[in-house]
C-alpha positions as CSV (number, residue, x, y, z in Angstrom):
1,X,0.0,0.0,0.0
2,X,1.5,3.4,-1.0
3,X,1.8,6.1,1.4
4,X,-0.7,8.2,-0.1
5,X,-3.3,5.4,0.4
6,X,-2.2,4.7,3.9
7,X,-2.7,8.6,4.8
8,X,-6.2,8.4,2.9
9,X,-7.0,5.8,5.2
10,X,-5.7,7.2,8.2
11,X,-8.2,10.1,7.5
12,X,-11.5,7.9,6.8
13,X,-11.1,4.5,9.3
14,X,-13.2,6.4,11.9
15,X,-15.9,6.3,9.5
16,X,-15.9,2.5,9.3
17,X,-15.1,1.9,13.2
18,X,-18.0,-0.8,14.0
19,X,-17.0,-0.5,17.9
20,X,-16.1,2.7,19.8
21,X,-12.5,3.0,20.6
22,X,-12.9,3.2,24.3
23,X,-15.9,3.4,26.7
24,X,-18.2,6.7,27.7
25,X,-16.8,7.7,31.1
26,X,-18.7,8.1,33.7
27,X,-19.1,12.1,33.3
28,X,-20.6,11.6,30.1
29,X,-23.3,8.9,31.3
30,X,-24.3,11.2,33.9
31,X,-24.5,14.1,31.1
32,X,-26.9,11.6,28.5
33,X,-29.2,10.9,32.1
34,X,-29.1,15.0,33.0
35,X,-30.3,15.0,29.0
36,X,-32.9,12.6,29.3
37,X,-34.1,13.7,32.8
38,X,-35.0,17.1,31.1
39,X,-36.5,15.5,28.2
40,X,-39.0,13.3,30.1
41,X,-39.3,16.1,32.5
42,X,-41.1,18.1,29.3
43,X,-43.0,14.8,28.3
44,X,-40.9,15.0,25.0
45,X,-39.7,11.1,25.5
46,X,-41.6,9.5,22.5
47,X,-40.7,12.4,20.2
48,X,-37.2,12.3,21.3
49,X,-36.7,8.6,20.7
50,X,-38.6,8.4,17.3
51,X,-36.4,11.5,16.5
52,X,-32.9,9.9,17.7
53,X,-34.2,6.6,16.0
54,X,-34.6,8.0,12.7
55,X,-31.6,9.8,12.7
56,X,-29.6,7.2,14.5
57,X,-27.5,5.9,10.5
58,X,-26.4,9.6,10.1
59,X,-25.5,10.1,13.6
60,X,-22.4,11.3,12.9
61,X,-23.1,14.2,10.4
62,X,-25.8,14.8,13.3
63,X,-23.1,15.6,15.7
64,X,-21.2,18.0,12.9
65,X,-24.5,19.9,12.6
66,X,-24.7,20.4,16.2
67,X,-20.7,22.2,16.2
68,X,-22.3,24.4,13.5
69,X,-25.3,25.2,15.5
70,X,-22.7,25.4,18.7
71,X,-22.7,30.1,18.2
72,X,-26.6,29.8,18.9
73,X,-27.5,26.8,21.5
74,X,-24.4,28.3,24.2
75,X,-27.0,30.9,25.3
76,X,-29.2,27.9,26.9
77,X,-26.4,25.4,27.5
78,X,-23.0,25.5,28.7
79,X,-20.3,24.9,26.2
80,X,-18.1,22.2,27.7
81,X,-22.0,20.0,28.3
82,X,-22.6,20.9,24.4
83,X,-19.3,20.0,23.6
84,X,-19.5,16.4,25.4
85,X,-22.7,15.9,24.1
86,X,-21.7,16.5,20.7
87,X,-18.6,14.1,20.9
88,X,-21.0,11.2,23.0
89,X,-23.7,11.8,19.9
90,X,-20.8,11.6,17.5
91,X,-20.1,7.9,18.2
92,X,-21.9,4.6,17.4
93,X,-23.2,3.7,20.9
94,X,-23.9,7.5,21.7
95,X,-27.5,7.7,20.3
96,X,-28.2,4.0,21.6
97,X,-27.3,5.5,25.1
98,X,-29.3,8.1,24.9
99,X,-32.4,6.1,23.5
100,X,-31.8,3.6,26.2
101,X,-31.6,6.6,29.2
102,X,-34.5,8.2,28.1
103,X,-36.7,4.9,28.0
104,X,-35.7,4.3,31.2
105,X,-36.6,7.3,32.6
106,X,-39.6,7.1,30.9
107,X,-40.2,3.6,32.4
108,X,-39.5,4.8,36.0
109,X,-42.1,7.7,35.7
110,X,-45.0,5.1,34.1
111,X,-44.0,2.9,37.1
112,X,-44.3,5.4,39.8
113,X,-47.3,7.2,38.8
């Protein structure tokens, strides 16, 4: 393989990864639970998931969008929490995660009440 094909490479393999390269630490569970907590809180669960589902192939050019929408969400939300949430959204078992926290939030409220 010629160099120019190994730096090609270099440049695209993340885009083929099929597992992530190490796993979500703990800050960044508790930042996808703080995300679902304020989704269910607004009784947005069922949107969220069927929106996260359907764009759950391209969640990686999701996560680009979101650093270009980065200038106008950093009024609500703090940078470094956007930031993490962009990267966690960015890899394979970040929208999975989220899905997975938000359904059990939602399962927990439908349990207590």
């Amino acid at each position: 393989m010629s160099t120019q094909s190994q730096s090609i490479w270099e440049r695209i393999r993340y885009a083929f990864q099929v597992t992530p390269a190490e796993p979500l630490r703990e800050a960044d569970v508790e930042l996808l639970e703080r995300v679902a907590k304020h989704i269910c809180r607004r009784r947005m669960g069922a949107p969220a998931i069927l929106a996260l589902e359907s764009m759950r192939p391209l969640s990686f050019l999701g996560s680009q969008t979101m650093i270009a929408l980065k200038p106008f969400v950093d009024m609500f939300v703090s940078a470094e929490d956007y930031e993490r949430l962009t990267a966690i959204l960015e890899r394979r078992d970040g929208v999975p995660r989220l899905i997975a926290c938000i359904e059990q939030m939602e399962s927990e409220k439908s349990n207590d009440g």
